[in-house]
C-alpha positions in Angstrom: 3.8 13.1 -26.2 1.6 12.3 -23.0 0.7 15.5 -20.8 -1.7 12.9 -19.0 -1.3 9.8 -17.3 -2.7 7.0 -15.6 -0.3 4.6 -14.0 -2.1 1.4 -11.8 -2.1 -2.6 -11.4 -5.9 -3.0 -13.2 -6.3 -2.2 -17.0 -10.1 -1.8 -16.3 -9.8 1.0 -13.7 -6.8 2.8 -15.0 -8.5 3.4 -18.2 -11.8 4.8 -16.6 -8.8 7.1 -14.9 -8.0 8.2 -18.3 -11.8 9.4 -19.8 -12.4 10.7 -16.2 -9.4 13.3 -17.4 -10.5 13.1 -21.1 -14.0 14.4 -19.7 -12.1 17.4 -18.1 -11.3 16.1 -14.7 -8.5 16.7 -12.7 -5.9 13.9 -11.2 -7.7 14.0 -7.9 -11.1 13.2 -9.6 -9.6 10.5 -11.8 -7.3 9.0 -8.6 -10.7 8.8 -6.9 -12.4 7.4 -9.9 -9.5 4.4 -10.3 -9.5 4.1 -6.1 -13.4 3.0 -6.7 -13.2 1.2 -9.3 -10.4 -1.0 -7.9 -12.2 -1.8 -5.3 -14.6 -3.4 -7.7 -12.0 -5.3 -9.7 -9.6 -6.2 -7.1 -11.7 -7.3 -4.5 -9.4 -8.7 -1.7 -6.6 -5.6 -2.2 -9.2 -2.6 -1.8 -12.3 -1.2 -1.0 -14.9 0.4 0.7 -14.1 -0.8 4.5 -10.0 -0.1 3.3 -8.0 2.2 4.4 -5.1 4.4 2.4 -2.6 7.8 2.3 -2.0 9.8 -0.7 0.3 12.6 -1.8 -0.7 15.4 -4.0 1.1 17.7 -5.8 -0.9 21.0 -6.6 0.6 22.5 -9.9 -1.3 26.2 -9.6 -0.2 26.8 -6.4 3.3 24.7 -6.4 1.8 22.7 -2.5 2.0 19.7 -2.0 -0.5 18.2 0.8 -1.6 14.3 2.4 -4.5 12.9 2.4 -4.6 10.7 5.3 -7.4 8.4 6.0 -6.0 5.4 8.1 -8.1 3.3 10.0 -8.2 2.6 13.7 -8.9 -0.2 16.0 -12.5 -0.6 17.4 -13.1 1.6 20.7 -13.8 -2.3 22.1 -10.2 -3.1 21.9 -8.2 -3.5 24.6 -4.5 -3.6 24.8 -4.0 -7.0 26.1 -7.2 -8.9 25.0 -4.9 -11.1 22.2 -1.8 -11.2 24.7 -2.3 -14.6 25.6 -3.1 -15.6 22.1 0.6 -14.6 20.7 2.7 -17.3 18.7 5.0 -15.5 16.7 5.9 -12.2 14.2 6.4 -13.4 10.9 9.8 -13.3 9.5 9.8 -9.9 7.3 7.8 -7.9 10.1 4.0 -7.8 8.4 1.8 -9.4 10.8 1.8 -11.5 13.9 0.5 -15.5 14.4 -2.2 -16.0 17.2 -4.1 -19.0 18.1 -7.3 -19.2 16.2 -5.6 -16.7 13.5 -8.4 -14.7 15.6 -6.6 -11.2 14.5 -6.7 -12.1 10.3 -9.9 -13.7 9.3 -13.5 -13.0 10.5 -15.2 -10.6 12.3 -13.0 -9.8 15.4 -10.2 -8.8 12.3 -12.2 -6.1 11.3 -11.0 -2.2 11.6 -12.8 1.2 11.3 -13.2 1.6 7.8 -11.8 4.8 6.7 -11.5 4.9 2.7 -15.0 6.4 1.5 -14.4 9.1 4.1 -10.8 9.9 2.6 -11.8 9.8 -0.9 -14.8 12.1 -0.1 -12.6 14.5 2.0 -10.0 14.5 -1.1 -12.5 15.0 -3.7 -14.1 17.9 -2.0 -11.1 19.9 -1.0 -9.0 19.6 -4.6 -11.6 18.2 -7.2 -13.6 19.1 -9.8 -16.2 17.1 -11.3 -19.3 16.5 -9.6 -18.8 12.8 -6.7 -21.6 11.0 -8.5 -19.4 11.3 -11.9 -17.0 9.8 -10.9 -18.1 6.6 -8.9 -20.7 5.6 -11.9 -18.2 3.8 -14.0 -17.0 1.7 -10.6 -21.0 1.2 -10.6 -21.5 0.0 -14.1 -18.3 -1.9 -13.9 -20.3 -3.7 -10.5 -23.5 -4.4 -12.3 -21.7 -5.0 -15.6 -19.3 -7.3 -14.7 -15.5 -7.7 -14.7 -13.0 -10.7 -15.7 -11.0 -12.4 -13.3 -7.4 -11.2 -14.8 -4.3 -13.3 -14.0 -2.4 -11.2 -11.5 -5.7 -11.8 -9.4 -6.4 -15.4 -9.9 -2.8 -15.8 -9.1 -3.2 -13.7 -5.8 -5.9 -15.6 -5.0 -4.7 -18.9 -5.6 -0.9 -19.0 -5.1 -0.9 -19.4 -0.6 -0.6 -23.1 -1.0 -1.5 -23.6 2.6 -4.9 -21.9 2.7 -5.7 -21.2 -1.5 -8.7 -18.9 -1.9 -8.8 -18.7 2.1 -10.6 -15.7 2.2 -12.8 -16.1 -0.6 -14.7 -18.8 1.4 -14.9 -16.9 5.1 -18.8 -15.6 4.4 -21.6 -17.1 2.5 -21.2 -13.7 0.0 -17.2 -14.7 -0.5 -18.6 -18.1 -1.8 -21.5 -17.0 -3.7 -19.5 -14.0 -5.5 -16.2 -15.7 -6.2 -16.1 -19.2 -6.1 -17.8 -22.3 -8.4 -20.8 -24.6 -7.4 -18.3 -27.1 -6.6 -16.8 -24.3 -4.2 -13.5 -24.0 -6.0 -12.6 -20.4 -6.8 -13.1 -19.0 -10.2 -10.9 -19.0 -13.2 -8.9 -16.8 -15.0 -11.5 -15.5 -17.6 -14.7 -15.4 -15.5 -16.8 -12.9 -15.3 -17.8 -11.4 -11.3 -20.8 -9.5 -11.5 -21.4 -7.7 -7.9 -24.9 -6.3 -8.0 -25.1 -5.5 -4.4 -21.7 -3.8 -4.7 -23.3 -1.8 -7.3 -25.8 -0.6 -5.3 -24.3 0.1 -2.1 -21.7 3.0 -5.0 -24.8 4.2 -5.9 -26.3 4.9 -2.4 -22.4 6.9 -1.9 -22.6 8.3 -5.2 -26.4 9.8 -3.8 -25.8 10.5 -0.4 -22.1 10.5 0.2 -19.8 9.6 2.8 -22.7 9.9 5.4 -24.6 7.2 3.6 -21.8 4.6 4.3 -20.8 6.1 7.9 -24.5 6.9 9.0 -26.8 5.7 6.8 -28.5 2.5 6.2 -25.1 0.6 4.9 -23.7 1.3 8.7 -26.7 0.2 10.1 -26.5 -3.7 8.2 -23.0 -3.3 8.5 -22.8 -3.1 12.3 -25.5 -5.3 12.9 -23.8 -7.7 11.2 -20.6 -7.4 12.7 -22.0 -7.3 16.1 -24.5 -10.5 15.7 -21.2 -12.4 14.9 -19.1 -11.2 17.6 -16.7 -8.3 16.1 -15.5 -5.3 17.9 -16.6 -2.3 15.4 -19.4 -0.2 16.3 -21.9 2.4 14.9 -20.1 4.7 17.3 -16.6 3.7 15.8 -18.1 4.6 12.3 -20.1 7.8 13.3 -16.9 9.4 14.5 -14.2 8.3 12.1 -12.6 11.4 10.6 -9.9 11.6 7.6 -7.6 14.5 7.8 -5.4 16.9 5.5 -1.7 16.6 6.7 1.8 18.0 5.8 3.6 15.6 4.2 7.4 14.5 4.8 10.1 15.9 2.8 14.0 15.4 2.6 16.5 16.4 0.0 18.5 13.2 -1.8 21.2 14.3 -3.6 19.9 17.1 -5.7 16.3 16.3 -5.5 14.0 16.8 -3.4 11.9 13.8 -1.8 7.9 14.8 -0.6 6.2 11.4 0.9 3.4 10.7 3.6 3.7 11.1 7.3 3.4 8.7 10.3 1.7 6.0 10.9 2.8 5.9 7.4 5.9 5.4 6.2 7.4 7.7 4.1 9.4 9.1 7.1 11.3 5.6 6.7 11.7 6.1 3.1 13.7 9.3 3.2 15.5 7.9 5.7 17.4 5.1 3.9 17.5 7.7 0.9 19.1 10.4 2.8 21.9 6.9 4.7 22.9 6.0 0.8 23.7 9.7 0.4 27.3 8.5 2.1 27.9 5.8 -0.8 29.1 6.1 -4.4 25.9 3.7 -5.5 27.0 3.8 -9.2 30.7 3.2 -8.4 29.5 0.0 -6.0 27.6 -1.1 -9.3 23.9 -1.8 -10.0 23.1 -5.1 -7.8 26.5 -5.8 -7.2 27.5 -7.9 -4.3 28.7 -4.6 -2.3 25.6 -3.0 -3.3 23.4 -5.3 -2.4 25.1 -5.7 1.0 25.1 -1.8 1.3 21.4 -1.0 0.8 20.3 -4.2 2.4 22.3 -2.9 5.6 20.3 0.6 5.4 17.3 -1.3 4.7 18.0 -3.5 8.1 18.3 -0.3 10.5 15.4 1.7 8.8 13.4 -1.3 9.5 14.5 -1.3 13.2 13.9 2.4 13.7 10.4 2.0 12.0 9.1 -0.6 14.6 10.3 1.8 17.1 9.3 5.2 16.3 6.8 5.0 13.8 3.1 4.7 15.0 0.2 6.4 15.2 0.8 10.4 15.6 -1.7 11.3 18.1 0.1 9.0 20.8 3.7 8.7 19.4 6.3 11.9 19.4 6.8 13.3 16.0 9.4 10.8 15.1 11.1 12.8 11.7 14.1 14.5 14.4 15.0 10.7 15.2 14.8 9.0 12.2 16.8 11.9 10.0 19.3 12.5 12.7 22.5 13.2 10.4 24.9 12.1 13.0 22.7 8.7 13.2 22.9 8.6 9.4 26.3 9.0 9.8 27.1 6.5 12.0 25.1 4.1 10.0 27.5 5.0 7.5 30.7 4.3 9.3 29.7 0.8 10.4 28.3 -0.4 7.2 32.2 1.0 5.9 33.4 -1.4 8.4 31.3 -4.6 7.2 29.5 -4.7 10.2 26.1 -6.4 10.0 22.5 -5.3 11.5 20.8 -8.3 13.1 17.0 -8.5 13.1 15.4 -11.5 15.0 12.4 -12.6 13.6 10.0 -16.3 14.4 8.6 -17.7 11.2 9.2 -17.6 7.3 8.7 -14.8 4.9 5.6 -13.2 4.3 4.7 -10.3 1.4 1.8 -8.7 2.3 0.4 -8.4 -0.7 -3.6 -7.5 0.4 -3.1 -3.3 -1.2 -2.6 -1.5 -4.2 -1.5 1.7 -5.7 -2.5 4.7 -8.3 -0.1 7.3 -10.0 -1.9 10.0 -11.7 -0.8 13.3 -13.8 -3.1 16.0 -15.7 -2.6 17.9 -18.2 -1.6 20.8 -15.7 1.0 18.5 -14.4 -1.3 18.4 -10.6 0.0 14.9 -9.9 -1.6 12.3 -7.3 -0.2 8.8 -5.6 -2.3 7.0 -3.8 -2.0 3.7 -2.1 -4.4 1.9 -0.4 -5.7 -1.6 0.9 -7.7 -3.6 3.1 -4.7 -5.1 4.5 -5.0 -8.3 5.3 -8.6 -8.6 4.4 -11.1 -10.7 7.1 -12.7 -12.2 4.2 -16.3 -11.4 5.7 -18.9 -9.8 3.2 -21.8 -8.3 4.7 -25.1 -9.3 2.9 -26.5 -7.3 0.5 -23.7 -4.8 0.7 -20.9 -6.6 -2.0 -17.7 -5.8 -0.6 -15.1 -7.1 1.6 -14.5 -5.7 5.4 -11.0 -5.4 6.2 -8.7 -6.9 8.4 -6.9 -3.8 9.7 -6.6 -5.5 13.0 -4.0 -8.2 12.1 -0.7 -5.9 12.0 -1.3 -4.3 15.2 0.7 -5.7 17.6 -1.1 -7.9 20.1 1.8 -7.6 22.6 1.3 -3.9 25.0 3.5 -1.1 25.5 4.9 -1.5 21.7 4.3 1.3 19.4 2.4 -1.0 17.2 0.0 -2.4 19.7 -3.5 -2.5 19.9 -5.3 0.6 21.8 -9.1 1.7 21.5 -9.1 4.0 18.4 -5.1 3.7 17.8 -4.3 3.7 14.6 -1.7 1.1 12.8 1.4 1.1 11.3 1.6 1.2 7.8 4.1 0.7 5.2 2.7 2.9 2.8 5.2 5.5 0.9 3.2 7.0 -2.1 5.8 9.6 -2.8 6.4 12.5 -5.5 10.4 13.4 -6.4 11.1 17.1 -7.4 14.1 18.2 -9.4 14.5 21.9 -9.6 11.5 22.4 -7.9 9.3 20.3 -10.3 7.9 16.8 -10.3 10.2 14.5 -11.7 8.9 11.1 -10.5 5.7 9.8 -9.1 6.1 7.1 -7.5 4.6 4.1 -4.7 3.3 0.7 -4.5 1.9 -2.1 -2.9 3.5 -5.0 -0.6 3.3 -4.7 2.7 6.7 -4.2 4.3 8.6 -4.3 0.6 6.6 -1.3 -0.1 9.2 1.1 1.0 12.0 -1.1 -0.7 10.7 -1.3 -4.0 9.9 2.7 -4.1 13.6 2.9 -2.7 15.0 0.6 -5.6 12.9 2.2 -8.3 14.0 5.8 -7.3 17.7 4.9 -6.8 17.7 3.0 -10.6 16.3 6.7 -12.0 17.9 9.3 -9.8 21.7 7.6 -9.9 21.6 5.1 -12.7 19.8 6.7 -15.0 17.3 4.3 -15.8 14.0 5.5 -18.0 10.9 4.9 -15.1 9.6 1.9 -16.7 13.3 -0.3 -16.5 13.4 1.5 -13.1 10.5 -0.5 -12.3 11.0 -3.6 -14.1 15.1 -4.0 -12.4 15.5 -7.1 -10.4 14.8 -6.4 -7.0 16.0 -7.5 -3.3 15.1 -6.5 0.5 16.4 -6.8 3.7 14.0 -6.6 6.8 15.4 -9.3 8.8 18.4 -11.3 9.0 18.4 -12.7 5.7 18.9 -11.1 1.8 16.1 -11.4 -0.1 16.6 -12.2 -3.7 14.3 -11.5 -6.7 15.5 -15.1 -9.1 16.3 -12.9 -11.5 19.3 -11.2 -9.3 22.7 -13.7 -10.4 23.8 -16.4 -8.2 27.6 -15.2 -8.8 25.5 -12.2 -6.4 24.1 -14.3 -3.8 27.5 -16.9 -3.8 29.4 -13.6 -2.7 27.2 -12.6 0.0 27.0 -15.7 1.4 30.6 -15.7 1.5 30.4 -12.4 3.6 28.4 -14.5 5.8 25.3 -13.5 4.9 22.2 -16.0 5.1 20.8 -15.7 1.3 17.5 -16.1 0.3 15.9 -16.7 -3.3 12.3 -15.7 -4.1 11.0 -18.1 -6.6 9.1 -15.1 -8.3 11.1 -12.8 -11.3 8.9 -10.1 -10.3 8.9 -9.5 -6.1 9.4 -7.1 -3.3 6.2 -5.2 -4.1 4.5 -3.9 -7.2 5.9 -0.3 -7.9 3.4 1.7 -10.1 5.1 4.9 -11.1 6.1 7.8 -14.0 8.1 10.2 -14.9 8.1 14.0 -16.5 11.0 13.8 -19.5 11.8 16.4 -21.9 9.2 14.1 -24.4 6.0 14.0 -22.4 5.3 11.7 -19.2 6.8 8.0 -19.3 4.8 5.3 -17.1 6.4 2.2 -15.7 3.8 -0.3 -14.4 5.0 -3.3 -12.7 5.6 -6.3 -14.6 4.5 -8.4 -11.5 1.1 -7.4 -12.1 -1.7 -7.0 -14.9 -0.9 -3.2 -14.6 -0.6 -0.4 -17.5 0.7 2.8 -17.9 -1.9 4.8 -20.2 -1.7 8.0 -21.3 -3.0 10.9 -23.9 
C-alpha cells in the first residue's frame, strides 16, 4: 500500500523524487528535486532557461495554490517586428511558420527564462529540506552521467525533415549530444554535462540570484547579445514568479482545481463542465458518437482559447466567458443537432512535444503537479553553462492585435493543465501532461475514463486516445477503423496518427481505498514509483 508517490516520464529523476521523500521531504521538495533533474536527463523538454505552472494541494491546511512562473517576451520585442515574416499557423494551433524559421531556432527564439525563479519561489514558500539538498542529485546526475533512454532518442530523432535539428544549432549541442561524425547519439550512450553540473551547483550556493544576477546572467546575456538575440540582463534582473489562485469548476460530483491564464486549465474545465449535458457512458467509450461529441467540445474550447486566453496582466479575467452556462448550453444544443465546429488552419499536424510533467504525493497526502518545458527549444547552449535556452518566442503570435501576439514583457499562451480532482473534498486524481496543444485533451480523456468509466488511473492513461483542434479527427491507430469509417460517414475528415501512444503523455495517480495507484504514460520511458 503506497502513501507516497512519484509519477513522471524519466526513471532516473522520478526515483531521486522518491529518496528525496524517503529522506523526509515533502512533495514540493521532491517535485523540485525531479523538475531539476529532468532538466539534466531530458535536455530538449526542460530546464533552466524553461518555463512551467504547477498546482499544489496543501493537506494541513486543505488550500490549494499555483505556482506560476511563465516566461515573457524580451522588452526588445516589438509587436510587428515578425509581421512581414508570417507563412502560416500550423494545423493543430502550436506554433506559427516564418521565413527564416527566425521565431524557433537560435538566438532571436529565446524567452525570459523563468523556471529557477519558480522553483526557488515554490520551495521557499511550501518546502522543507534545505535548496542545496535537493538540486545535488540533478548535480551528480550532470557530472555522473545519464543514458540516452529510448523515449528520448526517439524525440530526438523521429522529425524526418530536420532529425536531431536542434541538437546541432550551437557548438555545445554538437559537442554534448552528437558523434564525431556529427550524427546524434544512440540509445544507450552515456551524456555527461560537466558545465551543467556546475552551473546547479552555483544555484544550489547562491540561489535564484546566481542565475538571474550573478555570473551565469552575465555569460548568458553576453552571449545572446553578441549573436543578435533580444533577452537582456534587464529582462533577467526583473523577472518575477508569482503565487496565484488557481481555477476550479465542479464536473459532475467532483470537484476540478487546475492553473490559471495564460495557462490553460480555464479551458480544461470548460470542456469538462460542456460534457456535463451528455450521457458519456450511454454514448460508449470511443464510440463513433463519442468521439464526434467530445471532439465537437474539444473544437469550440479550442476557439475560445485562442480568443480569451492570454496573458492576465493585459487580457480580462476570461473564467465568466469561458464557463458561461448558457454558452455551455448552447454548445450543447448544436452538438444534439449534428452540427459541426469549423476551425481553419494552413499546414499539417504538429504535437508539440518540447515539455514534460511531474505528479507527486507524500505521505501526508500534500500533492504537487507540475508541468513544464522549454517549448520549442532554440537549440542554442551557451558555453560553459550546459543547458539549453528556450524558444518561448515561437508560439507567440507574430501577427498584432491577437491575444497571443508578441508584446515587450507579454507573456504566452500555454497549454498547460496540471490539475488535481477532489471527491468529497479530497484528492482523488492527480493529473497533467505534456504535448503542446493535446495537453488539455489527454488530461480531459484520462479524467473522463476514471470519473465516468470507471477505469483504475493507469488504463485511464494507457486508453486509445483522439483530439480535435481543427477541422479534422485525430486518431490514436489504436482507435478501430469501424470508428473512423462512421465518422467519415458523418462527413467528418478522419485522420490516423501512425503512433499507438499520441495526443500527449498524461503522467498521473490516484488515491483508492488500497493506497495511491500511478499511471505513467506508455508513450514514454515513464514510471509510477512509490513506497
Amino acid at each position: 500500500m503506497h502513501k507516497s508517490m512519484v509519477v513522471a516520464p524519466q526513471p532516473e529523476a522520478a526515483e531521486i523524487g522518491i529518496e528525496i521523500l524517503k529522506a523526509g521531504g515533502n512533495a514540493i521538495d521532491a517535485a523540485i528535486a525531479v523538475a531539476f533533474a529532468q532538466g539534466v536527463s531530458d535536455p530538449q523538454m526542460c530546464g533552466l532557461s524553461g518555463y512551467g505552472t504547477m498546482v499544489i494541494h496543501l493537506a494541513q491546511s486543505n488550500e490549494q495554490v499555483c505556482v506560476d512562473f511563465h516566461s515573457r517576451a524580451p522588452a526588445a520585442a516589438t509587436s510587428t517586428m515578425w509581421e512581414h515574416l508570417f507563412e502560416a499557423q500550423s494545423c493543430d494551433g502550436f506554433g506559427f511558420t516564418l521565413k527564416g524559421r527566425v521565431n524557433e531556432l537560435g538566438y532571436g527564439a529565446i524567452g525570459v527564462p523563468a523556471a529557477v525563479r519558480g522553483y526557488q519561489l515554490a520551495h521557499s514558500r511550501y518546502g522543507s529540506m534545505p535548496w542545496k539538498e535537493i538540486i545535488q542529485p540533478a548535480i551528480e546526475m550532470a557530472r555522473t552521467g545519464w543514458v540516452i533512454r529510448p523515449g528520448v532518442f526517439r524525440f530526438w530523432s523521429e522529425d524526418e525533415e530536420h532529425p536531431g535539428e536542434r541538437l546541432h544549432v550551437s557548438e555545445e549541442g554538437r559537442r554534448l549530444y552528437c558523434r564525431p561524425d556529427a550524427s546524434t547519439k544512440r540509445i544507450g550512450e552515456k551524456i555527461i554535462n560537466a558545465d551543467y553540473a556546475s552551473t546547479l551547483e552555483t544555484i544550489a550556493r547562491d540561489g535564484a540570484d546566481a542565475f538571474y544576477l550573478g555570473d551565469i546572467a552575465k555569460i548568458m546575456i553576453d552571449d545572446v547579445l553578441a549573436h543578435g538575440g533580444l533577452l537582456s540582463y534587464e529582462d533577467l534582473a526583473s523577472y518575477r514568479a508569482c503565487v496565484s489562485r488557481p481555477v476550479r469548476s465542479k464536473y459532475r460530483d467532483y470537484e476540478v482545481v487546475s492553473v490559471p491564464p495564460p495557462a490553460s486549465g480555464l479551458m480544461l474545465l470548460q470542456m469538462l463542465k460542456a460534457l456535463e449535458n451528455f450521457d458519456l457512458v450511454g454514448l460508449g467509450h470511443n464510440s463513433p458518437s463519442y468521439v464526434r461529441v467530445v471532439s465537437e467540445i474539444m473544437k469550440r474550447a479550442t476557439i475560445d482559447k485562442e480568443a480569451f486566453i492570454g496573458d492576465p496582466d493585459v487580457l480580462p479575467d476570461p473564467a465568466v466567458e469561458l464557463l458561461d452556462p448558457k454558452k455551455i448550453k448552447r454548445w450543447a444544443d448544436e452538438i444534439d443537432r449534428g452540427e459541426r465546429q469549423k476551425i481553419t488552419r494552413s499546414l499539417g499536424n504538429s504535437e508539440g512535444r518540447h515539455t514534460t510533467h511531474i505528479t507527486v504525493v507524500d505521505s501526508n497526502a500534500n500533492c504537487v503537479a507540475l508541468t513544464h518545458t522549454l517549448a520549442m527549444p532554440s537549440g542554442v547552449i551557451t558555453a560553459g553553462l550546459g543547458f539549453m535556452h528556450n524558444g518561448t518566442m515561437g508560439a507567440f503570435d507574430p501577427r498584432p492585435n491577437r491575444p497571443g501576439s508578441i508584446a515587450p514583457g507579454r507573456m504566452r499562451i500555454s497549454s498547460m493543465c496540471p490539475s488535481i480532482v477532489f471527491e468529497s473534498g479530497k484528492p482523488r486524481i492527480v493529473v497533467g501532461a505534456p504535448g503542446g496543444p493535446q495537453i488539455p485533451m489527454g488530461v480531459l480523456q484520462t479524467v473522463l475514463n476514471v470519473l465516468d468509466f470507471g477505469m483504475a488511473i493507469d488504463r485511464a492513461v494507457a486508453a486509445p486516445r483522439f483530439s480535435s483542434t481543427s477541422d479534422a479527427i485525430d486518431l490514436s491507430n489504436r482507435i478501430s477503423r469501424a470508428v473512423a469509417g462512421t465518422l467519415s460517414g458523418m462527413g467528418y475528415d478522419v485522420k490516423y496518427r501512425p503512433f499507438s501512444y499520441t495526443f500527449s503523455w498524461v503522467h498521473a495517480l490516484e488515491f483508492t481505498c488500497g493506497g495511491l495507484v500511478g499511471g505513467a504514460d506508455p508513450g514514454q520511458d515513464g514510471v509510477a514509483y512509490g513506497f
